[in-house]
N, CA, C, O and CB atoms as a CASP TS submission, in Angstrom:
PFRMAT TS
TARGET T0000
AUTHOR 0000-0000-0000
METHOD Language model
MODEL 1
PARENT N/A
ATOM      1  N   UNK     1       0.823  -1.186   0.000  1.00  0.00           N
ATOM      2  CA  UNK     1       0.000   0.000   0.000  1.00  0.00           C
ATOM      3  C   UNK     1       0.872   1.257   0.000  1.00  0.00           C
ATOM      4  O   UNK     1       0.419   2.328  -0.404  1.00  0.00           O
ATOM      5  CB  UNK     1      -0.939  -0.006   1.205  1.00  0.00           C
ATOM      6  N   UNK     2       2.332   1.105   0.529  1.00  0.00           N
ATOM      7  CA  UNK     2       2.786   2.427   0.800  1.00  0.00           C
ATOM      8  C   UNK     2       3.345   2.589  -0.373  1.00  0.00           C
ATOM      9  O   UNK     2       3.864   3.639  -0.752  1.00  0.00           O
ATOM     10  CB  UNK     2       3.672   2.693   1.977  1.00  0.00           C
ATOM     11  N   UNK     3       3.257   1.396  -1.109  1.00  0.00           N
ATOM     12  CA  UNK     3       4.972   1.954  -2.137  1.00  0.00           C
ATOM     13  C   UNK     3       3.677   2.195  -3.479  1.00  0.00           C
ATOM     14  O   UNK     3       4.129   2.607  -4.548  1.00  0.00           O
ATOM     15  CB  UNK     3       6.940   0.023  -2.656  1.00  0.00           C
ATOM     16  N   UNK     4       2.506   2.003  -3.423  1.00  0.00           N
ATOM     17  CA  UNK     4       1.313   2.118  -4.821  1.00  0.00           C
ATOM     18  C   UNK     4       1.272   3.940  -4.105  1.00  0.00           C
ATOM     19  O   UNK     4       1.049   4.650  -5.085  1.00  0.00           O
ATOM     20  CB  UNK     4      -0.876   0.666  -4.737  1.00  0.00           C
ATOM     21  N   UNK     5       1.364   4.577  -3.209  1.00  0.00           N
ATOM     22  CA  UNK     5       1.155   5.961  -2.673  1.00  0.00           C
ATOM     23  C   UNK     5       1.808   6.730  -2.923  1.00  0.00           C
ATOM     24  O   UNK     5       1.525   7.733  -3.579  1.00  0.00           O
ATOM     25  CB  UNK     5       1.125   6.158  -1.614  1.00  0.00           C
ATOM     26  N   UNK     6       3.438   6.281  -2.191  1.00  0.00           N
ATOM     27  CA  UNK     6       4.777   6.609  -2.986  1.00  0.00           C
ATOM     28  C   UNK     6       4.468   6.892  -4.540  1.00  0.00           C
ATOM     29  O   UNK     6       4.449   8.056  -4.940  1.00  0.00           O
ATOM     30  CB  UNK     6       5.870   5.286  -2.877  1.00  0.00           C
ATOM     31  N   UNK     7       4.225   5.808  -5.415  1.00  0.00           N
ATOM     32  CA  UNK     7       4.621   5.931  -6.796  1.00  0.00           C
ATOM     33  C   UNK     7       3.343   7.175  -7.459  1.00  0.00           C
ATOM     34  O   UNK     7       3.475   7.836  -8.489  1.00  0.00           O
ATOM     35  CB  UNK     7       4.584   4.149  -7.599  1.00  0.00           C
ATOM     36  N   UNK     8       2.178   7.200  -6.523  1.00  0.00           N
ATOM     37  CA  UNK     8       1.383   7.997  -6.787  1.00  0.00           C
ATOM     38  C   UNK     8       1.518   9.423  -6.307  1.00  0.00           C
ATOM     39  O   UNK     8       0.895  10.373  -6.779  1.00  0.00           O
ATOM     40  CB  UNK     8       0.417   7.476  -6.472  1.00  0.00           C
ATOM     41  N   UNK     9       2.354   9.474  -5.367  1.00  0.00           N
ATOM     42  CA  UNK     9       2.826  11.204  -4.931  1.00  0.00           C
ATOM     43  C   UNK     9       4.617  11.253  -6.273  1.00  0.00           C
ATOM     44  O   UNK     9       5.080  12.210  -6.893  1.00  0.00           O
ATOM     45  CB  UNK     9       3.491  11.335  -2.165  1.00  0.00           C
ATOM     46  N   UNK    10       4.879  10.454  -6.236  1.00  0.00           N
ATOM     47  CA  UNK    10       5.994  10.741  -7.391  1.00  0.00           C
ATOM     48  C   UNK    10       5.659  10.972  -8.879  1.00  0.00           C
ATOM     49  O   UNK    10       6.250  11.706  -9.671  1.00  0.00           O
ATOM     50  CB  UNK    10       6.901   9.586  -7.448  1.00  0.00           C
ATOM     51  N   UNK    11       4.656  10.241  -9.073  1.00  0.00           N
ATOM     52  CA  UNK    11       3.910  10.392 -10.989  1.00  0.00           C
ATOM     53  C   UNK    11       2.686  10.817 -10.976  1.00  0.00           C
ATOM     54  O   UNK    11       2.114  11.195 -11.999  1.00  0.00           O
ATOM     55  CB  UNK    11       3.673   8.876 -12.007  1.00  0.00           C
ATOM     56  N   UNK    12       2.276  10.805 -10.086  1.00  0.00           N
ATOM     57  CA  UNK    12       0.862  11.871 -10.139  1.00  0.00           C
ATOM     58  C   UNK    12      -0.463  10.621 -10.441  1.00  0.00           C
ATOM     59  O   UNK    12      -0.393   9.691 -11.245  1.00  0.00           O
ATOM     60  CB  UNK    12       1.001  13.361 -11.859  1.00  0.00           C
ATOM     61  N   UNK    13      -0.951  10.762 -10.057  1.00  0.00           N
ATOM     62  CA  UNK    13      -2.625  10.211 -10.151  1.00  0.00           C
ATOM     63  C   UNK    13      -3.410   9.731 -11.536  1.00  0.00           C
ATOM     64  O   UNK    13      -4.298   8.884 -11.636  1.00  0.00           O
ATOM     65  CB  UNK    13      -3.569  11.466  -9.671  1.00  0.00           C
ATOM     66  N   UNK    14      -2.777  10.571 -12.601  1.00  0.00           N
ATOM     67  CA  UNK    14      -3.429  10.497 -14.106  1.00  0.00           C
ATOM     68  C   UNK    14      -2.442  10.039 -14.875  1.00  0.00           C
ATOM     69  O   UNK    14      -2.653   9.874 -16.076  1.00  0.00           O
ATOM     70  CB  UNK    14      -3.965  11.861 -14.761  1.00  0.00           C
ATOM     71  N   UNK    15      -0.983   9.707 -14.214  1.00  0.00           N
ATOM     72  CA  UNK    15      -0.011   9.172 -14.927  1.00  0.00           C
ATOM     73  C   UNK    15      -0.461   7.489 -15.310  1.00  0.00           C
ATOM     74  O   UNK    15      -1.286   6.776 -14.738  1.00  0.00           O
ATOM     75  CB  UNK    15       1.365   9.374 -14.031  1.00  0.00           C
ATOM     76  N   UNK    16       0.586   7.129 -16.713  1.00  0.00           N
ATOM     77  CA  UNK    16      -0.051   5.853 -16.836  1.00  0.00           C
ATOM     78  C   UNK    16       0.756   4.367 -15.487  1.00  0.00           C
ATOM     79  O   UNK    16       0.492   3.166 -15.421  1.00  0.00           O
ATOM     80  CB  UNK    16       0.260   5.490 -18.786  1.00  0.00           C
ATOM     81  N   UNK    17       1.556   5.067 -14.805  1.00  0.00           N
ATOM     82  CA  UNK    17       1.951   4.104 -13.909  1.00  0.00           C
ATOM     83  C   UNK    17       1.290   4.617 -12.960  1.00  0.00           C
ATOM     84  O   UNK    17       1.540   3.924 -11.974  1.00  0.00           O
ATOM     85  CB  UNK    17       3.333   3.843 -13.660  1.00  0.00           C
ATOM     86  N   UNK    18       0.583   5.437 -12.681  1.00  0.00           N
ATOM     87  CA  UNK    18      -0.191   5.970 -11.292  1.00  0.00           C
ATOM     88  C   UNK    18      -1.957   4.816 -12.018  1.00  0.00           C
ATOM     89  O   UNK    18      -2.438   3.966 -11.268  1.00  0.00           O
ATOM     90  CB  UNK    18      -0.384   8.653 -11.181  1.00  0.00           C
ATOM     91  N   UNK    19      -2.346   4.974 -12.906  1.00  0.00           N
ATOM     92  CA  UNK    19      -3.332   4.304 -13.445  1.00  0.00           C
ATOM     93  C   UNK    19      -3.317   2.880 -13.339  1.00  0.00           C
ATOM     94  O   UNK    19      -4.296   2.243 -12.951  1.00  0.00           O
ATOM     95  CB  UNK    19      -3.413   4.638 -14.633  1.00  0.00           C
ATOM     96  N   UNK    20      -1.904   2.209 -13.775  1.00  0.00           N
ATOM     97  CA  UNK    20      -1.864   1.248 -13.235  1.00  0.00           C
ATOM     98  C   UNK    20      -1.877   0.321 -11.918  1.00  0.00           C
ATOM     99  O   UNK    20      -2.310  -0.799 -11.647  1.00  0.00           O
ATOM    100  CB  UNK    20      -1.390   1.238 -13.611  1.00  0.00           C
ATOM    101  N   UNK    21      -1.123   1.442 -11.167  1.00  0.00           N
ATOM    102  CA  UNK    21      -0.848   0.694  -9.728  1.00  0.00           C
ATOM    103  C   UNK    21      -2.421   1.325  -8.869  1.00  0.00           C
ATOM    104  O   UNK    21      -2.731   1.086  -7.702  1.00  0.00           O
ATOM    105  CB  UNK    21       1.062   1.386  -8.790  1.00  0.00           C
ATOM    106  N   UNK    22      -3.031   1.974  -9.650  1.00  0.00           N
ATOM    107  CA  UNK    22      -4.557   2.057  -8.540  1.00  0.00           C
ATOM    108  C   UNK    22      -5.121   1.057  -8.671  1.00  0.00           C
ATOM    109  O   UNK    22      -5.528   0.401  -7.711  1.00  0.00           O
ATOM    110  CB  UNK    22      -5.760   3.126  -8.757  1.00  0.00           C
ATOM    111  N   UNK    23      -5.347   0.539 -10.538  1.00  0.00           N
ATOM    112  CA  UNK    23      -6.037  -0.753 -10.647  1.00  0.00           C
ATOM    113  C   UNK    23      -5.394  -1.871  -9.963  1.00  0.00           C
ATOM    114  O   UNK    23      -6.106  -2.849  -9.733  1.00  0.00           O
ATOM    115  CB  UNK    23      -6.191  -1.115 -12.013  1.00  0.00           C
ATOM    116  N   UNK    24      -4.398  -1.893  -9.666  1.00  0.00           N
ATOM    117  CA  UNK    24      -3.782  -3.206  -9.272  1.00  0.00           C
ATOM    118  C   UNK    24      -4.089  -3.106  -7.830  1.00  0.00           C
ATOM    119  O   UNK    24      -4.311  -4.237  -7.398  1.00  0.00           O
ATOM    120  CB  UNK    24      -2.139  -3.418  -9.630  1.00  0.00           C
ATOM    121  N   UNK    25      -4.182  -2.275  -6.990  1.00  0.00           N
ATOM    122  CA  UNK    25      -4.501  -1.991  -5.817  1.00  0.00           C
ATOM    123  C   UNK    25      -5.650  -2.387  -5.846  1.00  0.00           C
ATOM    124  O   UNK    25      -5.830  -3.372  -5.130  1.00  0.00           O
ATOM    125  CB  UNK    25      -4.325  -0.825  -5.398  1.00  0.00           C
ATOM    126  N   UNK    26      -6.497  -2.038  -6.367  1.00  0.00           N
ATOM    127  CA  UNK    26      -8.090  -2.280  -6.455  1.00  0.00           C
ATOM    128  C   UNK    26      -8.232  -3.418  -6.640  1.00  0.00           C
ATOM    129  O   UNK    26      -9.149  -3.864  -5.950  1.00  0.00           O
ATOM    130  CB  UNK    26      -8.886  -1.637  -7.441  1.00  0.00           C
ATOM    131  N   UNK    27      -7.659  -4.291  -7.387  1.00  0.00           N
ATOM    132  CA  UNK    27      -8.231  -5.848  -7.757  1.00  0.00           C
ATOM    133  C   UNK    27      -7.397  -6.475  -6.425  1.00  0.00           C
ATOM    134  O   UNK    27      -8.062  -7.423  -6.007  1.00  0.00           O
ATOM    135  CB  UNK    27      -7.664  -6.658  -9.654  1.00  0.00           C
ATOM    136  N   UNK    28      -6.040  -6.265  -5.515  1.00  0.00           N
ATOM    137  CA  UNK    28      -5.119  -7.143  -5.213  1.00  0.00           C
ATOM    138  C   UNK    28      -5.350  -6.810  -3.505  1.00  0.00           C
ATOM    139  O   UNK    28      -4.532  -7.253  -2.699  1.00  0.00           O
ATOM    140  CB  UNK    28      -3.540  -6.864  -6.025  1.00  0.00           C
ATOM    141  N   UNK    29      -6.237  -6.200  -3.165  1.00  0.00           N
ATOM    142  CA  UNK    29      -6.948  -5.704  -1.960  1.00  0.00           C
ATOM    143  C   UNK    29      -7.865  -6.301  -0.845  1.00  0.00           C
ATOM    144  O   UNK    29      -7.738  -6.491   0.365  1.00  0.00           O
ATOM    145  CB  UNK    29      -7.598  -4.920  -2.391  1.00  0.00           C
ATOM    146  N   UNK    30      -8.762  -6.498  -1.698  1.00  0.00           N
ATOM    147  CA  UNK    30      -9.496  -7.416  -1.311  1.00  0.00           C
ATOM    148  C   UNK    30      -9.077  -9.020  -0.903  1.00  0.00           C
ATOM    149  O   UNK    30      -9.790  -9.599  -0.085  1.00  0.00           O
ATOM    150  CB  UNK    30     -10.281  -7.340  -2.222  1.00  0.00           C
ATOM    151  N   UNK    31      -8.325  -9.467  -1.281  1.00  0.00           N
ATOM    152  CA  UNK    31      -7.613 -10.688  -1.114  1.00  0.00           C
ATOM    153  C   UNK    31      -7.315 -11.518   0.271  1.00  0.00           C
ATOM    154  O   UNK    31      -7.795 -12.632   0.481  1.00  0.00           O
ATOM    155  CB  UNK    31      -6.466 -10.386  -1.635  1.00  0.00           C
ATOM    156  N   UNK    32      -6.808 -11.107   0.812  1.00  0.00           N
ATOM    157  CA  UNK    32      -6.907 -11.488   1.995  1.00  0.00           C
ATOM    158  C   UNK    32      -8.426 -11.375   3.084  1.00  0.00           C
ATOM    159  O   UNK    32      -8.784 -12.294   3.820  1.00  0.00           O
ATOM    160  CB  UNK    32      -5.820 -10.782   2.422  1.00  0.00           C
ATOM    161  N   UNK    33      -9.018 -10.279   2.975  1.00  0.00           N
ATOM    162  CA  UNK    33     -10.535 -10.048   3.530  1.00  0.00           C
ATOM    163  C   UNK    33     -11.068 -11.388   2.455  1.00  0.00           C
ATOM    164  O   UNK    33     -10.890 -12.266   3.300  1.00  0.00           O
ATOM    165  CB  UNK    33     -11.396  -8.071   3.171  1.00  0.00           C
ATOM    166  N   UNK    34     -11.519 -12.071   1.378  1.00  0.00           N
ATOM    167  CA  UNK    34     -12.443 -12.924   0.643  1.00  0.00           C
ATOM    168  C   UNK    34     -11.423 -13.921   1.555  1.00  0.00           C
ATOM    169  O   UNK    34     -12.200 -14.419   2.371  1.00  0.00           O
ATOM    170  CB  UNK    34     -12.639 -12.924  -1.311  1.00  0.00           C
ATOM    171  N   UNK    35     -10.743 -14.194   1.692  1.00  0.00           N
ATOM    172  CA  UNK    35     -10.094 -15.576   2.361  1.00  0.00           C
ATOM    173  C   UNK    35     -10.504 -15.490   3.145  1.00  0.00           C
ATOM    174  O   UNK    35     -11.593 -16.060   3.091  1.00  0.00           O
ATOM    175  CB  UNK    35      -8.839 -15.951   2.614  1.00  0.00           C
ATOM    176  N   UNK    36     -10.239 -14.846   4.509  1.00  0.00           N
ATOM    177  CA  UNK    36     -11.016 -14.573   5.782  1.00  0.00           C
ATOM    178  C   UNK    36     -12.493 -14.932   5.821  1.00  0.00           C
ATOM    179  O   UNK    36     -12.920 -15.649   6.726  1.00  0.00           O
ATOM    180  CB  UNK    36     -10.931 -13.144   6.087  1.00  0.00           C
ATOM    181  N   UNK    37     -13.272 -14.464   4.884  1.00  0.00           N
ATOM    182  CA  UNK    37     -14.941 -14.074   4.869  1.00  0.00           C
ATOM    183  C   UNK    37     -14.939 -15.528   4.283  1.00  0.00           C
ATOM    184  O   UNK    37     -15.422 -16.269   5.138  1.00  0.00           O
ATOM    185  CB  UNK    37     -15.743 -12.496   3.764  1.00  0.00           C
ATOM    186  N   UNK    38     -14.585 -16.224   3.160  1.00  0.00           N
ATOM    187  CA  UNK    38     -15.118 -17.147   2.741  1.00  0.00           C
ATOM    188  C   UNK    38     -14.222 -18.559   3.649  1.00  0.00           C
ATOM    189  O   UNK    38     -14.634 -19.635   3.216  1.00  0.00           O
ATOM    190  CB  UNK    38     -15.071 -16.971   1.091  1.00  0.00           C
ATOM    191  N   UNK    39     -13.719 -18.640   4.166  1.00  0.00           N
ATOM    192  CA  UNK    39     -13.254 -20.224   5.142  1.00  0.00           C
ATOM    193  C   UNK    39     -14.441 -19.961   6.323  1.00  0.00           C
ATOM    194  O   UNK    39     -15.357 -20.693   6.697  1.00  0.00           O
ATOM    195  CB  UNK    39     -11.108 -20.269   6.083  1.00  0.00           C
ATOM    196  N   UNK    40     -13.989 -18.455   6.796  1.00  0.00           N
ATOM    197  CA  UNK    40     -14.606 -18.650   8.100  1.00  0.00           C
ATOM    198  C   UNK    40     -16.172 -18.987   7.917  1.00  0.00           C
ATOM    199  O   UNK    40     -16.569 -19.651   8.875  1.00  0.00           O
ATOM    200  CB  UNK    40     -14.388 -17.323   8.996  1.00  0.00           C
ATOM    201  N   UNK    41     -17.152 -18.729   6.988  1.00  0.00           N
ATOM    202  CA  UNK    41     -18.275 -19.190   6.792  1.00  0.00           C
ATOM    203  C   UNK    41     -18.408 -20.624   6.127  1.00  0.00           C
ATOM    204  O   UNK    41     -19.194 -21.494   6.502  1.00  0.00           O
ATOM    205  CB  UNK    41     -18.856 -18.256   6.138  1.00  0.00           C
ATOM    206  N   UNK    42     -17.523 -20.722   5.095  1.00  0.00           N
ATOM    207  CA  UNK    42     -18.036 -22.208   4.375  1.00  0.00           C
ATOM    208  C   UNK    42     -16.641 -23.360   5.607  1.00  0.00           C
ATOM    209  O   UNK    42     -16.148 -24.438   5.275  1.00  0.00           O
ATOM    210  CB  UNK    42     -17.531 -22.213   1.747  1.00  0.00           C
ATOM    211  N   UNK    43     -16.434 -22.739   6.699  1.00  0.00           N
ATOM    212  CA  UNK    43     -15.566 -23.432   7.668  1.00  0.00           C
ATOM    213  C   UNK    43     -14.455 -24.137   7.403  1.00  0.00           C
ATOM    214  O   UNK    43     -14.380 -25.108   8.156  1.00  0.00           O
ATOM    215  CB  UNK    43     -16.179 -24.205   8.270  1.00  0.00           C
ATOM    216  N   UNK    44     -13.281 -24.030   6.410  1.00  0.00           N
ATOM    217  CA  UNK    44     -12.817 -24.412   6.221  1.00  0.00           C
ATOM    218  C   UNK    44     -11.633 -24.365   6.666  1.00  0.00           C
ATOM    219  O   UNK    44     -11.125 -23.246   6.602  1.00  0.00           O
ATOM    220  CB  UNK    44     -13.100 -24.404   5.597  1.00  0.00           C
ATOM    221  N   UNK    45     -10.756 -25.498   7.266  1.00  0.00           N
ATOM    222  CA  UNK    45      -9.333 -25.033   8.264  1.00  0.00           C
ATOM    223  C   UNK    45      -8.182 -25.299   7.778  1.00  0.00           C
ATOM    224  O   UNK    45      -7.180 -25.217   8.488  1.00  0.00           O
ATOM    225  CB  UNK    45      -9.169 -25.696   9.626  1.00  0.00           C
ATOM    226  N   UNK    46      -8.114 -25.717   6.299  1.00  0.00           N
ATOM    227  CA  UNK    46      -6.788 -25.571   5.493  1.00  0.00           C
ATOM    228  C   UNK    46      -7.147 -24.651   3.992  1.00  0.00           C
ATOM    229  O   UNK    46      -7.908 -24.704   3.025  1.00  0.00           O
ATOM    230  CB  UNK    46      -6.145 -27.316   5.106  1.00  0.00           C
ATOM    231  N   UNK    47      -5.943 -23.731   4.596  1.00  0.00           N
ATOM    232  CA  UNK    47      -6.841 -22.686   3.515  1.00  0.00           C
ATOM    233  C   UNK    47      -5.394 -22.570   2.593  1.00  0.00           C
ATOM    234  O   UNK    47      -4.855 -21.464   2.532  1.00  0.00           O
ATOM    235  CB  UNK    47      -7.644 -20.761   4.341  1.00  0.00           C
ATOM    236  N   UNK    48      -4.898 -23.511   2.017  1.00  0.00           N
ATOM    237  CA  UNK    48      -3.628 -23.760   1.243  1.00  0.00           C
ATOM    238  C   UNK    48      -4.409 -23.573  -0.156  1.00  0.00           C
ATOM    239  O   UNK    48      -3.979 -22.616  -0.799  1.00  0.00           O
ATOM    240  CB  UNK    48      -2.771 -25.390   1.535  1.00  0.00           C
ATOM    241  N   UNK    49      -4.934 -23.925  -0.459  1.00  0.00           N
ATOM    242  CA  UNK    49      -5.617 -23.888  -1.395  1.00  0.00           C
ATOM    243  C   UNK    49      -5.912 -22.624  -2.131  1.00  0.00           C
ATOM    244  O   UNK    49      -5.590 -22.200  -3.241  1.00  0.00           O
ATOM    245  CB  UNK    49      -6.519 -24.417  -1.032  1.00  0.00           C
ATOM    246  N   UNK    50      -7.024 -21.914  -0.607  1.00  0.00           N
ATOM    247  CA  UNK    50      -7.770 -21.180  -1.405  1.00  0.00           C
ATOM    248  C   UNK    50      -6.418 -19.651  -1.645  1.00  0.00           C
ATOM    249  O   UNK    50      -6.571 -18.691  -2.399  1.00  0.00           O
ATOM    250  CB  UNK    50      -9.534 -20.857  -0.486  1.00  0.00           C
ATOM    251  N   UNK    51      -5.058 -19.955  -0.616  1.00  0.00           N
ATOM    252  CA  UNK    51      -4.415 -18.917  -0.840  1.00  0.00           C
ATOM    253  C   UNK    51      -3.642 -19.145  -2.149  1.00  0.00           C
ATOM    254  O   UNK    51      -3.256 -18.097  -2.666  1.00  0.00           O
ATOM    255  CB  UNK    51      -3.646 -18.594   0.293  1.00  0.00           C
ATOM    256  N   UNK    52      -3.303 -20.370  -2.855  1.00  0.00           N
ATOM    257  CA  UNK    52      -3.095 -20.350  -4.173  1.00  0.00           C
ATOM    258  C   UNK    52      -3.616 -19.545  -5.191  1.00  0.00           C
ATOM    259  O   UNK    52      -3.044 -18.770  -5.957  1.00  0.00           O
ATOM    260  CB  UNK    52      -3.302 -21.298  -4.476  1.00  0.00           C
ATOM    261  N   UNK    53      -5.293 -19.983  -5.027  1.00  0.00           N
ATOM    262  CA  UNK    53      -6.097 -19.540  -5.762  1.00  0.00           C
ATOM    263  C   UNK    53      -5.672 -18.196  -5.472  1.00  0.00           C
ATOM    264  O   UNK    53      -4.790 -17.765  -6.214  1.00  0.00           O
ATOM    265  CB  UNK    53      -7.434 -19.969  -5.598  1.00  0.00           C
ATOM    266  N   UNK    54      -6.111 -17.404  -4.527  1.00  0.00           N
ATOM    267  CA  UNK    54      -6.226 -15.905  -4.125  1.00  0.00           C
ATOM    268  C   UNK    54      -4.972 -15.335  -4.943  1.00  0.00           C
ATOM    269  O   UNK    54      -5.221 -14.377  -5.675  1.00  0.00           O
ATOM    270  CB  UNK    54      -6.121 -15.600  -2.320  1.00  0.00           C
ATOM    271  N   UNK    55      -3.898 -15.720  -4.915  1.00  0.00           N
ATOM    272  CA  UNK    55      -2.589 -15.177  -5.610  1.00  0.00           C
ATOM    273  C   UNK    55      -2.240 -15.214  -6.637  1.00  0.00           C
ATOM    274  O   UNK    55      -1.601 -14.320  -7.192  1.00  0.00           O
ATOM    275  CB  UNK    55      -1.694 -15.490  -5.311  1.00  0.00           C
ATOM    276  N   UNK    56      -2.771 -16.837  -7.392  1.00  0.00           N
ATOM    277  CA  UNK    56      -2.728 -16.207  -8.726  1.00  0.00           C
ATOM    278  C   UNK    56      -3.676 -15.777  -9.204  1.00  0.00           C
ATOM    279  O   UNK    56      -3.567 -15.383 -10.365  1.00  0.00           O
ATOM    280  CB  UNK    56      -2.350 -16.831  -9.583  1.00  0.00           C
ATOM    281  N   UNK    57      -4.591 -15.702  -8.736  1.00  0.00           N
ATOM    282  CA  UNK    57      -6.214 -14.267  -9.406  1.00  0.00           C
ATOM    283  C   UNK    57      -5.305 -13.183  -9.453  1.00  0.00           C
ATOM    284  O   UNK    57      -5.293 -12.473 -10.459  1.00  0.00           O
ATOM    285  CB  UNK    57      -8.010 -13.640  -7.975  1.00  0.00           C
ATOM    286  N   UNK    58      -4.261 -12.872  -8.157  1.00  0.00           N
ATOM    287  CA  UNK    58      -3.817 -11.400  -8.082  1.00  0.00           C
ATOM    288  C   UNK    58      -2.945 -11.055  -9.126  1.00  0.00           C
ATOM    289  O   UNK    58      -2.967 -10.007  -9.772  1.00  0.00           O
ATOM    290  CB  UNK    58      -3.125 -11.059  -6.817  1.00  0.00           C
ATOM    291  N   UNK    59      -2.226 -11.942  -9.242  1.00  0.00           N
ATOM    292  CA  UNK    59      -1.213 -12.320 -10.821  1.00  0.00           C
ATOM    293  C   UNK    59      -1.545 -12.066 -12.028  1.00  0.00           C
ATOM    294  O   UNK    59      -0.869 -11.607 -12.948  1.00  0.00           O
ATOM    295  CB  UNK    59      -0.957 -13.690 -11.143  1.00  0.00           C
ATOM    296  N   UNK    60      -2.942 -12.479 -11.973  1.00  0.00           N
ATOM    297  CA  UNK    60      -3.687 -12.192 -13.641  1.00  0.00           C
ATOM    298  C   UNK    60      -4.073 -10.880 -13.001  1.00  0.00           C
ATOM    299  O   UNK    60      -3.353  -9.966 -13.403  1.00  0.00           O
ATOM    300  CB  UNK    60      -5.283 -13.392 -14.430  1.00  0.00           C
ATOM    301  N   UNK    61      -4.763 -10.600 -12.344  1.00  0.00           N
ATOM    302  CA  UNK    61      -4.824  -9.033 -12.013  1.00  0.00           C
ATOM    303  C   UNK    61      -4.203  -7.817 -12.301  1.00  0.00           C
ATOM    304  O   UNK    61      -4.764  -6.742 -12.507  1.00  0.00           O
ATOM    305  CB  UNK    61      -4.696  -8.910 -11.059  1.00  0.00           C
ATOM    306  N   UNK    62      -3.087  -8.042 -12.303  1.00  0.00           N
ATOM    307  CA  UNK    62      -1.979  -7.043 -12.252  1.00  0.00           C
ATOM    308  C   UNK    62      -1.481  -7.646 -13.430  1.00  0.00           C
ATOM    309  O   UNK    62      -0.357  -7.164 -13.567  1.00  0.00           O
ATOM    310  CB  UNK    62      -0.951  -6.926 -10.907  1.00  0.00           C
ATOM    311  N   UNK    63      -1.700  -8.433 -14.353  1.00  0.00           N
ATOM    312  CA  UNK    63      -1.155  -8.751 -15.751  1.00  0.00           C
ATOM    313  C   UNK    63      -2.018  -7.536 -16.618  1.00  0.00           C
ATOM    314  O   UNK    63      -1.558  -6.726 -17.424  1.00  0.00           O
ATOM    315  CB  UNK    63      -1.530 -10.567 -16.302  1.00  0.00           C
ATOM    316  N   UNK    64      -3.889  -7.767 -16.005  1.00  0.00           N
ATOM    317  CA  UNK    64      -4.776  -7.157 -16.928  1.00  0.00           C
ATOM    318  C   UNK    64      -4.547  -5.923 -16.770  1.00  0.00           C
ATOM    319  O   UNK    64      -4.694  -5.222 -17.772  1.00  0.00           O
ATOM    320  CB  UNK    64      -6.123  -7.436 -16.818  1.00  0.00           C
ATOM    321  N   UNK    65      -4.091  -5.213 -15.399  1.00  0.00           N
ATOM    322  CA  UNK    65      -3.961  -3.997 -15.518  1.00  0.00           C
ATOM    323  C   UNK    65      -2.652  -3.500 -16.102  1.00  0.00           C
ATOM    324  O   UNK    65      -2.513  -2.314 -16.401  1.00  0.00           O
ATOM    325  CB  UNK    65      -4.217  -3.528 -14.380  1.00  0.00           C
ATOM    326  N   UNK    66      -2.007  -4.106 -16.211  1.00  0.00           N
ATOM    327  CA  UNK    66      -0.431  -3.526 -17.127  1.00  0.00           C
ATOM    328  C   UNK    66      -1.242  -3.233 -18.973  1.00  0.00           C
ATOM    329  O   UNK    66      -1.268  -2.237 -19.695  1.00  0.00           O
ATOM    330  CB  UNK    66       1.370  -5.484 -17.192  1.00  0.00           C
ATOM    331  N   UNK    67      -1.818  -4.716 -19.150  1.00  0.00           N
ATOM    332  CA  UNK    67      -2.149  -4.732 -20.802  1.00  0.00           C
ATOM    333  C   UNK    67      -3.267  -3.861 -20.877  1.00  0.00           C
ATOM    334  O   UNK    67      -3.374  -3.284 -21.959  1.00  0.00           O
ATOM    335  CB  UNK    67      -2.572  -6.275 -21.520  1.00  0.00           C
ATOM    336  N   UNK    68      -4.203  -3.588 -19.948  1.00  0.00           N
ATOM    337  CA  UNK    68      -5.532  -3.014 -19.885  1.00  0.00           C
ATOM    338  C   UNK    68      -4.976  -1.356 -20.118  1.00  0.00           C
ATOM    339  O   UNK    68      -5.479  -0.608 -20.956  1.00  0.00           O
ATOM    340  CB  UNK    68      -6.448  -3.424 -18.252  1.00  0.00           C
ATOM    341  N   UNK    69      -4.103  -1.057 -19.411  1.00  0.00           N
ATOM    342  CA  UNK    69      -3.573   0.695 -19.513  1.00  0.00           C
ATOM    343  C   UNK    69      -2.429   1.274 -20.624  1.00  0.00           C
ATOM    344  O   UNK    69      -2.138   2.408 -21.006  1.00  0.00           O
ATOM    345  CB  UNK    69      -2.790   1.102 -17.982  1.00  0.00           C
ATOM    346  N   UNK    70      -1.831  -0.351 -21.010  1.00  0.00           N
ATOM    347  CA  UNK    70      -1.344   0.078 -21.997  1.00  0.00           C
ATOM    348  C   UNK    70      -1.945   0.251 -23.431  1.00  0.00           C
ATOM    349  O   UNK    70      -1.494   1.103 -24.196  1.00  0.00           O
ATOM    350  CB  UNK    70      -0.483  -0.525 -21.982  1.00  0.00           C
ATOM    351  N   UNK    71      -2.877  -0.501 -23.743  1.00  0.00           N
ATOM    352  CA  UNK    71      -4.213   0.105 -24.967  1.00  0.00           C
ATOM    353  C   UNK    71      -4.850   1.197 -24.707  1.00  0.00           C
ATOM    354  O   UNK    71      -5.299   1.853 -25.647  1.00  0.00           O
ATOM    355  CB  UNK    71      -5.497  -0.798 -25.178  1.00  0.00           C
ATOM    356  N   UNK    72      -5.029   1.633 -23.343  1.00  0.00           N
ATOM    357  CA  UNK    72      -6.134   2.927 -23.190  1.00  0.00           C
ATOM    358  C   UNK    72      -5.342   4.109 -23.365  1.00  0.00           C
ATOM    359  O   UNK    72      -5.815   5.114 -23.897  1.00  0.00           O
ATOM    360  CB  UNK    72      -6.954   3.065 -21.651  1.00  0.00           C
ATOM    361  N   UNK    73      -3.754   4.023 -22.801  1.00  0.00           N
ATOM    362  CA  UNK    73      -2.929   5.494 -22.846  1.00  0.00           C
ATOM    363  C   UNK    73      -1.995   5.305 -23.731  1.00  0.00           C
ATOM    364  O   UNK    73      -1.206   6.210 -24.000  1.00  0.00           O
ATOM    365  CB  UNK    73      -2.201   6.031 -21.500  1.00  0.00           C
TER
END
């Protein structure tokens, strides 16, 4: 979180690496809270799994937002 703030007080907000690292913030955020929310209800006590899953979602995440900002700017 500090270093997506950093790069956003250094390139500014509308820059295309300030564009990027918000989206990537935005998709790579939530991640840990859906692990939390979804074991502790569907009860599950090995969560090896679902932190695989969770990381590489974040992986393609931050793939789409690199290719996603480089077509728009």
């Amino acid at each position: 979180m500090a270093v997506g703030i950093d790069i956003m007080k250094n390139y500014g907000v509308d820059s295309k690496i300030g564009m990027i690292i918000s989206t990537i913030m935005g998709s790579t955020e939530t991640t840990l809270y859906t692990i939390a929310i979804y074991t502790s209800v569907v009860s599950i006590k090995k969560t090896r799994g679902v932190l695989k899953a969770a990381l590489i979602g974040d992986v393609i995440g931050m793939l789409t937002a690199v290719v996603f900002w480089q077509f728009l700017s």
